[in-house]
N, C-alpha and C positions, 0 to 999 in steps of 0.2 A: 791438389787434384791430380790423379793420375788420368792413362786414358785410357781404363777400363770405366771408371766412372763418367766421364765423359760419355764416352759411348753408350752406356746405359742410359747416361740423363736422354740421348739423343734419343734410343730406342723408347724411353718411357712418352714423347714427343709424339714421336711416329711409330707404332708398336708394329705398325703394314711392315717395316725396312725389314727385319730378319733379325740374325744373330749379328753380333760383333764379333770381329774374327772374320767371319764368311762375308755377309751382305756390305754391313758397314763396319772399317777398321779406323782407327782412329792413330795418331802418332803427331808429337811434338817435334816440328822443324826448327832445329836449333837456329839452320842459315838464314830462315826466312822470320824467325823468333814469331812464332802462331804455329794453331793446331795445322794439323790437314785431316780432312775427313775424305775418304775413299767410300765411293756407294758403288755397290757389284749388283747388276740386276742382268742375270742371264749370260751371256757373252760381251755385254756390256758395262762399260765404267769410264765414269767421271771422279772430279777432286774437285773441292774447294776449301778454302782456308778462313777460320775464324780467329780472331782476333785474342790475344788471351782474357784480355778485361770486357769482352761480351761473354767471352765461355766462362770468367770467372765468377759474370752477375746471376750467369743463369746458373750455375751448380750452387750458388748460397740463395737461388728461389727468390731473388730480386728481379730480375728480366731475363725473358727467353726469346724477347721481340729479333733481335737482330739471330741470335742460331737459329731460330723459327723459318726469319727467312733465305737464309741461306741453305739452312738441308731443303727446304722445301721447292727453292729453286732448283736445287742440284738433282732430286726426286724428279720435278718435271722436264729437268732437261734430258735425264736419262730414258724418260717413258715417251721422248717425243726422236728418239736417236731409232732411227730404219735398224731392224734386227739384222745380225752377222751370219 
């Protein structure tokens, strides 16, 4: 898996997030060994980090429970953040 597809899986999730690249980027942390996902909404941005073997169940269409709730949280904690 790269994370272009990654990000797409994400965006096919949440079609609302935007482009990859822009809204949400996606990048493998070697140091931290897991994704990180970056969500950009307006002047504001959050990260959080998914585990490789959840992003690995949901890109082969076995489970998407655990990235489900982690962008979803990450979604609401960015729409609940006072605008800049």
């Amino acid at each position: 898996m790269n994370k272009k597809e990654l990000c797409d899986k994400i965006r096919t999730l949440y079609p609302d997030i935007g482009e990859c690249g822009i809204d949400v980027n996606v990048a493998y942390d070697d140091a931290n060994d897991r994704w990180t996902v970056h969500l950009k909404k307006d002047k504001k941005e959050l990260k959080t980090f998914l585990e490789p073997d959840d992003a690995d169940l949901c890109m082969e269409g076995k489970q998407c429970m655990s990235l489900g709730i982690e962008i979803n949280q990450l979604k609401d904690s960015i729409d609940r953040m006072p605008s800049q």
